[in-house]
C-alpha positions as CSV (number, residue, x, y, z in Angstrom):
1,X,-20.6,-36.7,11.3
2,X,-16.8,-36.1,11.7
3,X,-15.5,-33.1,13.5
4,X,-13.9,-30.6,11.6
5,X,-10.6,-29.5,13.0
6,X,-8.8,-26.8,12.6
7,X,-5.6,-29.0,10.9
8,X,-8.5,-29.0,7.9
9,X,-9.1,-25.6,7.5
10,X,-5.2,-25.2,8.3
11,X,-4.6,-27.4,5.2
12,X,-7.0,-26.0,2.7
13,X,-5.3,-22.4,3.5
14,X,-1.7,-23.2,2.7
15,X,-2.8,-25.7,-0.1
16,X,-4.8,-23.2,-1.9
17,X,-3.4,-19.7,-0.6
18,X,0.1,-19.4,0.1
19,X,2.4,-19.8,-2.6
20,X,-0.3,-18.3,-4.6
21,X,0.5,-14.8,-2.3
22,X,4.1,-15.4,-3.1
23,X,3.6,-15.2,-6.5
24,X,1.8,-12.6,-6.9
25,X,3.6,-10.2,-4.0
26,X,6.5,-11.0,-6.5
27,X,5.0,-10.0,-10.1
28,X,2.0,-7.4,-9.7
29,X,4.5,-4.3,-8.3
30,X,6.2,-2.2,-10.3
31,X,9.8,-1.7,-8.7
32,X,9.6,-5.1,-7.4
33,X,9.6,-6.3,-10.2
34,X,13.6,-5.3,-11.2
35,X,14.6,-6.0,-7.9
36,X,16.2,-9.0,-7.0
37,X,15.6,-10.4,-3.9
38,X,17.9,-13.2,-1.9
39,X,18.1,-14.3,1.5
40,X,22.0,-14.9,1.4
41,X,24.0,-12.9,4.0
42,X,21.0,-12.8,6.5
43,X,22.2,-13.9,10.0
44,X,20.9,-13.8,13.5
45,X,22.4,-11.6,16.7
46,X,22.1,-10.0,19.5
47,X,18.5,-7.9,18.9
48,X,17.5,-9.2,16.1
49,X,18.3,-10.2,11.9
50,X,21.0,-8.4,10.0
51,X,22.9,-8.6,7.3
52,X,26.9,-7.4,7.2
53,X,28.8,-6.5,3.9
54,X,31.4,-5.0,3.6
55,X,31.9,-1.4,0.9
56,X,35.4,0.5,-0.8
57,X,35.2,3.8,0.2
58,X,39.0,4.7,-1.1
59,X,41.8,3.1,-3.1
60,X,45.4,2.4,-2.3
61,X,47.2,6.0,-2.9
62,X,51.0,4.3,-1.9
63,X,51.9,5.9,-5.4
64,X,54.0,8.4,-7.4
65,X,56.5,9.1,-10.0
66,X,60.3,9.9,-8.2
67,X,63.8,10.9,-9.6
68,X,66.4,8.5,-9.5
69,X,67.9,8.0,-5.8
70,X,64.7,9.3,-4.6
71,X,62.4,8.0,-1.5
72,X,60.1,5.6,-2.8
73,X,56.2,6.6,-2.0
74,X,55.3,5.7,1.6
75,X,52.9,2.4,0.9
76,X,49.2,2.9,1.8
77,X,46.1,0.7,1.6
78,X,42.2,0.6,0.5
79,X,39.9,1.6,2.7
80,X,36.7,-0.4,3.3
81,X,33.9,0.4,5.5
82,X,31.5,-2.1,7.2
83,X,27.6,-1.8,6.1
84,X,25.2,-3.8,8.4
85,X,21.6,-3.3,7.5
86,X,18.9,-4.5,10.2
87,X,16.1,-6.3,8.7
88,X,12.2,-4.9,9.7
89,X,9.5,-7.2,10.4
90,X,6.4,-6.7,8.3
91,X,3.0,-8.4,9.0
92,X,-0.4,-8.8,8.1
93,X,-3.2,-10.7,9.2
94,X,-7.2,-11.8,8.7
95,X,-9.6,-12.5,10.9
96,X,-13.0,-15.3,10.2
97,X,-15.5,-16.0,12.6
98,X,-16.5,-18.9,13.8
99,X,-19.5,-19.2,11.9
100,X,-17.8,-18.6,9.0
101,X,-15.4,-21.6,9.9
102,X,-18.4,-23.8,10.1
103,X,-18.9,-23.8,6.6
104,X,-15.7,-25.4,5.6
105,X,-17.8,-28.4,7.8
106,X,-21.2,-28.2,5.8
107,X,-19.7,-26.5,2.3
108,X,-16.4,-26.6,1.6
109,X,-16.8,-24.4,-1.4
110,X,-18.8,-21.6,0.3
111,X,-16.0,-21.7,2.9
112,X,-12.8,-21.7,0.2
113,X,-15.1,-18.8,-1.0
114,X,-15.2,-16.2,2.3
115,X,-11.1,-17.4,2.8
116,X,-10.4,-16.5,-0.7
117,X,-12.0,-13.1,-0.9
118,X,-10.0,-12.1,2.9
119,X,-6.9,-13.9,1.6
120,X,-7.4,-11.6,-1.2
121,X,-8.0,-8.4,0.5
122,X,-4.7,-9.2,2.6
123,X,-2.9,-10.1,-1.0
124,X,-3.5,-6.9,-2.1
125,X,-3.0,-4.6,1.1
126,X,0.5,-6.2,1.6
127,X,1.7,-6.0,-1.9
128,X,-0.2,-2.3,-2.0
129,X,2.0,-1.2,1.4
130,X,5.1,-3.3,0.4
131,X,5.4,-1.2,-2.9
132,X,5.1,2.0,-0.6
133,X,8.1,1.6,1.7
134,X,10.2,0.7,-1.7
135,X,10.2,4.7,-1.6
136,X,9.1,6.0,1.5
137,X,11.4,7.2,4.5
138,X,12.5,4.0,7.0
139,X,10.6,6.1,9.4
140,X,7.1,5.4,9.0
141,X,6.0,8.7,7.4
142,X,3.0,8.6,5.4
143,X,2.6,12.5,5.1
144,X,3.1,15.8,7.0
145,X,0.6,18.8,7.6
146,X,1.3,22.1,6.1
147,X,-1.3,23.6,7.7
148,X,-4.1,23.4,11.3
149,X,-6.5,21.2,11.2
150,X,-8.7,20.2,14.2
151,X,-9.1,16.7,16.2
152,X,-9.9,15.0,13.8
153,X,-8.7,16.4,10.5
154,X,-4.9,16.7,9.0
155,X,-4.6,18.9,6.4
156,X,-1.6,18.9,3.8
157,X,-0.4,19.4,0.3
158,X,-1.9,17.2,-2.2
159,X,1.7,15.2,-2.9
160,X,1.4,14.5,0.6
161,X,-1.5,12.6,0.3
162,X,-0.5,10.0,-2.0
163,X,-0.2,6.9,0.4
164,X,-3.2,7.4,2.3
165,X,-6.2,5.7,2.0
166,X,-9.6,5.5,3.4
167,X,-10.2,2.9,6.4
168,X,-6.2,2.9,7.2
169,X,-5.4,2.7,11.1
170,X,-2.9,5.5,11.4
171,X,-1.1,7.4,14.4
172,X,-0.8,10.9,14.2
173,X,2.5,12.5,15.7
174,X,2.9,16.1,17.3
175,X,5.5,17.6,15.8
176,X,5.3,20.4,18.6
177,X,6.1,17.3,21.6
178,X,9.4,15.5,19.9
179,X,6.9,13.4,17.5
180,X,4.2,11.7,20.1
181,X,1.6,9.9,18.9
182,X,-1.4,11.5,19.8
183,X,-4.3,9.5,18.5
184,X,-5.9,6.9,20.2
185,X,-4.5,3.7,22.1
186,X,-6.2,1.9,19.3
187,X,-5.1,4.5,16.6
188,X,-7.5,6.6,14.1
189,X,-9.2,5.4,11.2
190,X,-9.2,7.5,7.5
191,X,-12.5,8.0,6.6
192,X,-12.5,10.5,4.3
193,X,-9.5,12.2,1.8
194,X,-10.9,15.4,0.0
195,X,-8.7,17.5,-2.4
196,X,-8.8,20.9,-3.6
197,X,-6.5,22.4,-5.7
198,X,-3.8,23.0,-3.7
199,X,-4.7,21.1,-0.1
200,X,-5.8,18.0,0.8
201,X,-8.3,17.3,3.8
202,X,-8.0,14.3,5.9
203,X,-10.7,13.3,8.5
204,X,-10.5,10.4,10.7
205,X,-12.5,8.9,13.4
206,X,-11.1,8.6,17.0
207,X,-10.0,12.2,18.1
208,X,-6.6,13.1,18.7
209,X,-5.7,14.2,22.2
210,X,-5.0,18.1,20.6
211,X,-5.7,19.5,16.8
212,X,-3.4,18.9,14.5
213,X,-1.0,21.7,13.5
214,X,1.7,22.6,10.8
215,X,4.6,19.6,10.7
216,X,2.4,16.9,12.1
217,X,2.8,13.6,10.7
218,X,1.0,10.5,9.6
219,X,2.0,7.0,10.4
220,X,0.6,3.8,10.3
221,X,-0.2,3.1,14.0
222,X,2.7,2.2,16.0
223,X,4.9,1.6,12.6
224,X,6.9,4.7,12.8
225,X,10.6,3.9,12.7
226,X,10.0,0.3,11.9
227,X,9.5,0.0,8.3
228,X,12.1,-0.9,5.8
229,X,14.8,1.9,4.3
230,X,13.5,3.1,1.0
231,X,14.5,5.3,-2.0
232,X,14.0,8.5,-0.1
233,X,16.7,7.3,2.5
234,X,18.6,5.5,0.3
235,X,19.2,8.4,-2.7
236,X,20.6,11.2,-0.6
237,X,23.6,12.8,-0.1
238,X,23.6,13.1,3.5
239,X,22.5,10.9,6.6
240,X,23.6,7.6,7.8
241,X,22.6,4.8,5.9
242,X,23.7,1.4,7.4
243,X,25.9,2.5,9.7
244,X,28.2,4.7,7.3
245,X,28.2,8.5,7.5
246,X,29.2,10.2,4.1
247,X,30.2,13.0,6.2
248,X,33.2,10.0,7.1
249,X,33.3,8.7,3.9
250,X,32.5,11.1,1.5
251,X,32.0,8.6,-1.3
252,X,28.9,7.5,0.2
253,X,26.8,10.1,-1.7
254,X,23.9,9.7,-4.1
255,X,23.6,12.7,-6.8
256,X,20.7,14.9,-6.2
257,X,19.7,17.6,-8.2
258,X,17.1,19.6,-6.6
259,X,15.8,23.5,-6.6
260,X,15.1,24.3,-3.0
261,X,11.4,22.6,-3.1
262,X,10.6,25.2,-6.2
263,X,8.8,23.3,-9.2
264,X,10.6,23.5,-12.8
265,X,10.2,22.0,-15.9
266,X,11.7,19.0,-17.2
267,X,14.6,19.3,-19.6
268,X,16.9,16.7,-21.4
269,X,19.8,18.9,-20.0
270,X,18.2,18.7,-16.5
271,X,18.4,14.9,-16.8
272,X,21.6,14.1,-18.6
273,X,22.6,16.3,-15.9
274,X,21.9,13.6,-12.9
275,X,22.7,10.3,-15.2
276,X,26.6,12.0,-15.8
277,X,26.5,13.2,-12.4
278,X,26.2,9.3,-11.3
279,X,28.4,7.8,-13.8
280,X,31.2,10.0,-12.6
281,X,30.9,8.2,-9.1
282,X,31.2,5.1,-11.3
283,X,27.8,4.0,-11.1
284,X,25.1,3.1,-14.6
285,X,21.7,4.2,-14.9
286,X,19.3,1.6,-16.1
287,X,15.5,2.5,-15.2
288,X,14.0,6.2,-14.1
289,X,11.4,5.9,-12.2
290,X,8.4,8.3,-11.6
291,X,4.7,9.1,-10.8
292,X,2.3,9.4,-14.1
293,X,2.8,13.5,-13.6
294,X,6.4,13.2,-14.4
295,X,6.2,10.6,-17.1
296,X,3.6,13.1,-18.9
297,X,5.5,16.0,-18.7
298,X,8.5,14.1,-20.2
299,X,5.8,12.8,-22.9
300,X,5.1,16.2,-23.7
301,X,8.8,17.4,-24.1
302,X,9.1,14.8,-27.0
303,X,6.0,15.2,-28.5
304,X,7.1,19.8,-28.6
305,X,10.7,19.1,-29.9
306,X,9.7,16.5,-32.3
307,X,12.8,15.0,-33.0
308,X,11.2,11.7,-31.7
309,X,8.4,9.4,-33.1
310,X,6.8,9.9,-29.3
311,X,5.0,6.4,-30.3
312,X,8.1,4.7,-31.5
313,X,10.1,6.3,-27.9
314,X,7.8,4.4,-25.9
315,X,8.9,1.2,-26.1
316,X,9.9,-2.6,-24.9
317,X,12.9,-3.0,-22.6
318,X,14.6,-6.2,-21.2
319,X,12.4,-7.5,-18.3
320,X,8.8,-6.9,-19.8
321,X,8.9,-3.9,-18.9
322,X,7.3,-0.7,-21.6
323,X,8.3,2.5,-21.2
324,X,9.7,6.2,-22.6
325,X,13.3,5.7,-24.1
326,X,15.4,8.3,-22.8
327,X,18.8,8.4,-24.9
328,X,22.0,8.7,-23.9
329,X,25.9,7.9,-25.2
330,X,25.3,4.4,-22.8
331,X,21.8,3.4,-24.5
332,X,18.6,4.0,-23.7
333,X,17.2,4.3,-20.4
334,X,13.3,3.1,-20.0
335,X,11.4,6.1,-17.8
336,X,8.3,4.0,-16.4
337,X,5.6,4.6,-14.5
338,X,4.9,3.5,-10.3
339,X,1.8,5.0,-8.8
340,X,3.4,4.9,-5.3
341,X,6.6,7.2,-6.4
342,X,6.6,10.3,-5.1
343,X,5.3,13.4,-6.7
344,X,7.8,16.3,-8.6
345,X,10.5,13.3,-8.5
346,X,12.5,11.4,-11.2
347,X,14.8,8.6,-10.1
348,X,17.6,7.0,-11.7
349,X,18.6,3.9,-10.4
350,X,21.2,1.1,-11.1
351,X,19.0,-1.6,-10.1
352,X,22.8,-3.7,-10.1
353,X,23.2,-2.2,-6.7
354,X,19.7,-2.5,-5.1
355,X,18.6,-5.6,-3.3
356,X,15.8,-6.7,-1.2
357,X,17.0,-8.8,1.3
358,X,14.6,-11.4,3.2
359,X,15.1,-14.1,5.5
360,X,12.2,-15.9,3.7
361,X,9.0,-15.1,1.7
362,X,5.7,-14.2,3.2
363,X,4.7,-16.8,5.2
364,X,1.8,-17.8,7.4
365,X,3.2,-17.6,11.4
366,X,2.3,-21.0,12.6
367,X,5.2,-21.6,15.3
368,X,2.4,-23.0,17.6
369,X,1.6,-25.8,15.1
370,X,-1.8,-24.1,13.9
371,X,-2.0,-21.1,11.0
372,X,-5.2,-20.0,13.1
373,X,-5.3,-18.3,16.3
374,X,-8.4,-18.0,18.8
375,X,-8.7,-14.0,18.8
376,X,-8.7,-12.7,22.6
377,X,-10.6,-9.3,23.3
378,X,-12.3,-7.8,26.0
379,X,-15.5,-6.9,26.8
380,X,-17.3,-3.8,28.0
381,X,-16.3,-4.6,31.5
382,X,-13.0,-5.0,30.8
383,X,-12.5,-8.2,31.4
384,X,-10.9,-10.3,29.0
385,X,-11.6,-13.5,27.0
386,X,-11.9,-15.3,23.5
387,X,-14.0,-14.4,20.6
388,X,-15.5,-17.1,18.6
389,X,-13.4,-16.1,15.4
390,X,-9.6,-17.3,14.4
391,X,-6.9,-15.1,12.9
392,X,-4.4,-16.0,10.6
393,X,-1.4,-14.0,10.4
394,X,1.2,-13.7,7.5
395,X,4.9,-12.2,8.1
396,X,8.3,-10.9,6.7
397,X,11.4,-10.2,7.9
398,X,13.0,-8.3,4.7
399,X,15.6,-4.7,4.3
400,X,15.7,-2.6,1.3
401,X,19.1,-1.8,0.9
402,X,21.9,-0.5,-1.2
403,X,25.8,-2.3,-2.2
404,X,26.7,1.7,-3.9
405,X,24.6,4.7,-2.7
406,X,26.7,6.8,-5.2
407,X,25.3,4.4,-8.2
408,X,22.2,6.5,-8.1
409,X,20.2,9.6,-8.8
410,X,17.4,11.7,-8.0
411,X,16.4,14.5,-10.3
412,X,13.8,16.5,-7.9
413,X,11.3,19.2,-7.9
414,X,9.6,19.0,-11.3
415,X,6.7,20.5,-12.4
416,X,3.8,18.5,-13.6
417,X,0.2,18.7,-13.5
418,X,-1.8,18.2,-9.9
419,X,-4.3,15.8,-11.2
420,X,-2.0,14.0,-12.4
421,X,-1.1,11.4,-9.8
């Protein structure tokens, strides 16, 4: 009987599994989905990928009326600033015994079965976590306590629950110690998320080194400050983003309408408010974007003024997408639904100006010549050695980033139900 190799089990992988993770990473997100995503302008230097464009951030004021005889106006020029956006480096891998390999030896289908259903698993993690950073802080955090908990609980507000799940590896930073990480070498692992109505409850496994106090944070282990920029560090009006400070250049402001962190209700006015606010900077709204507490209390607004059909305002827009109309003198902006946005939080975004930028797709990491790795661990003795499984490790090199900051909106702290995630 022949031998089988790992080339085989190498070729029945990427034949069967990775465009099909392509695909789908592309299509089954809901921001991802109106982003378009290139890898033109991504180069290589010194420390790593980047990629360089330039941004007018003031015109050419060499201008004036004058008087016959007079001084003409002293001649000025544009002013352009340089944006250079660092690309992060995402992964994600699975892991098969040996045993499990042997099958693609005895039965190929039983084999194409287990790979599927941890290809699968992986599908569905990356697309889950790629979704997440689209609006989460290029810093890495997941959530921050408002309250003690002990060594192995975090407690915190319910919004501040919203991207953790059970069985995630996460690090845990003091916020009393400049932001250590204070869970194990090996991290912590979620096992449980319990809500009340105002708090949630997280408890993990592997104790941190002290309890967990107010301003703590969450990461994913040994993630924090690597992850791509997203919405929360992109719509602001303050901060650097890409290397430009709107304290410098001024025009490098998104519009924000917020109310100190307290919770109002949604208005029309409220939101007409933040789309004219961004088409004075020059910019177009075309999608809001929100969490399903939002989008309901926007539903309800219709449904009490009834000078809508609320059936007929929830309609078809370019792109497949379905969503609440919300009217304005430019046409109607579709208000739809991502699970992963963040709670009290309506963004309006010119999707024109947002772009993912990649040096390629997700891809299997095979620069040895083999898509499977022997895994290396070490025993109770601490010495090390290999396991008889293989791992198979998928990557990304990829920035979320921005041509106009001052193209988009953020209408914040709304009111909307708590079960309503």
């Amino acid at each position: 009987m022949a031998t089988t190799t790992l080339s085989i089990v190498d070729a029945i992988l990427k034949e069967v599994y990775e465009s099909r993770i392509r695909d789908q990473l592309q299509s089954d997100t809901t921001l991802l989905t109106r982003i378009p995503q290139t890898s033109e302008g991504v180069t290589s230097d010194v420390g790593g990928k980047y990629v360089v464009f330039p941004i007018r951030t003031r015109r050419n004021h060499g201008m004036g009326a004058r008087l016959e005889g007079e001084i003409l106006p002293t001649p000025q020029s544009q002013r352009y600033s340089p944006a250079r956006v660092a690309l992060a480096y995402l992964y994600g891998g699975a892991e098969l015994t040996g045993q499990t390999m042997e099958l693609a030896e005895s039965n190929e289908q039983a084999f194409t079965s287990a790979l599927d259903s941890e290809m699968e698993g992986l599908r569905e993690a990356l697309q889950k976590d790629y979704n997440r950073q689209l609006y989460a802080p290029a810093s890495g955090v997941m959530s921050t306590a408002n309250a003690a908990g002990s060594t192995l609980t975090f407690v915190c507000a319910n919004n501040e629950a919203i991207w953790l799940e059970i069985g995630m590896v996460i690090g845990v930073l003091d916020a009393s110690a400049a932001f250590v990480d204070i869970s194990p070498a090996a991290g912590s692992i979620i096992t449980d998320i319990a809500s009340t109505a105002t708090t949630t409850t997280v408890t993990f496994t592997g104790a941190t080194s002290a309890a967990t106090a107010s301003g703590d944070q969450i990461v994913r282990k040994n993630s924090q400050g690597k992850e791509m920029v997203g919405l929360t560090d992109i719509v602001a009006n303050s901060g650097t983003l890409f290397n430009i400070n709107p304290a410098t250049d001024p025009v490098w402001k998104s519009f924000i309408d917020a109310n100190a962190g307290t919770l109002r209700p949604i208005s029309e006015g409220l939101m007409i408010g933040v789309v004219d606010g961004v088409r004075r900077k020059g910019g177009t709204v075309t999608v809001g974007m929100c969490n399903l507490g939002v989008r309901q209390q926007y539903f309800n607004l219709l449904s009490q003024q009834r000078r809508f059909n609320v059936s007929a305002a929830e309609r078809d827009f370019e792109g497949g997408f379905r969503g609440l109309a919300f009217s304005t003198d430019k046409g109607d902006i579709p208000i739809v639904v991502d699970i992963d946005s963040p709670w009290h939080k309506l963004w309006f975004l010119n999707e024109k100006e947002l772009k993912l930028y990649q040096e390629m797709d997700w891809s299997f990491m095979n620069r040895d010549g083999s898509n499977w790795q022997r895994v290396v661990a070490t025993d109770l003795t601490g010495a090390m050695g290999f396991k008889d499984a293989y791992q198979a490790t998928m990557f990304k090199y990829c920035q979320f980033a921005t041509h106009r900051r001052n193209s988009h909106g953020l209408l914040a702290d709304i009111d909307h139900p708590v079960n309503n995630i």
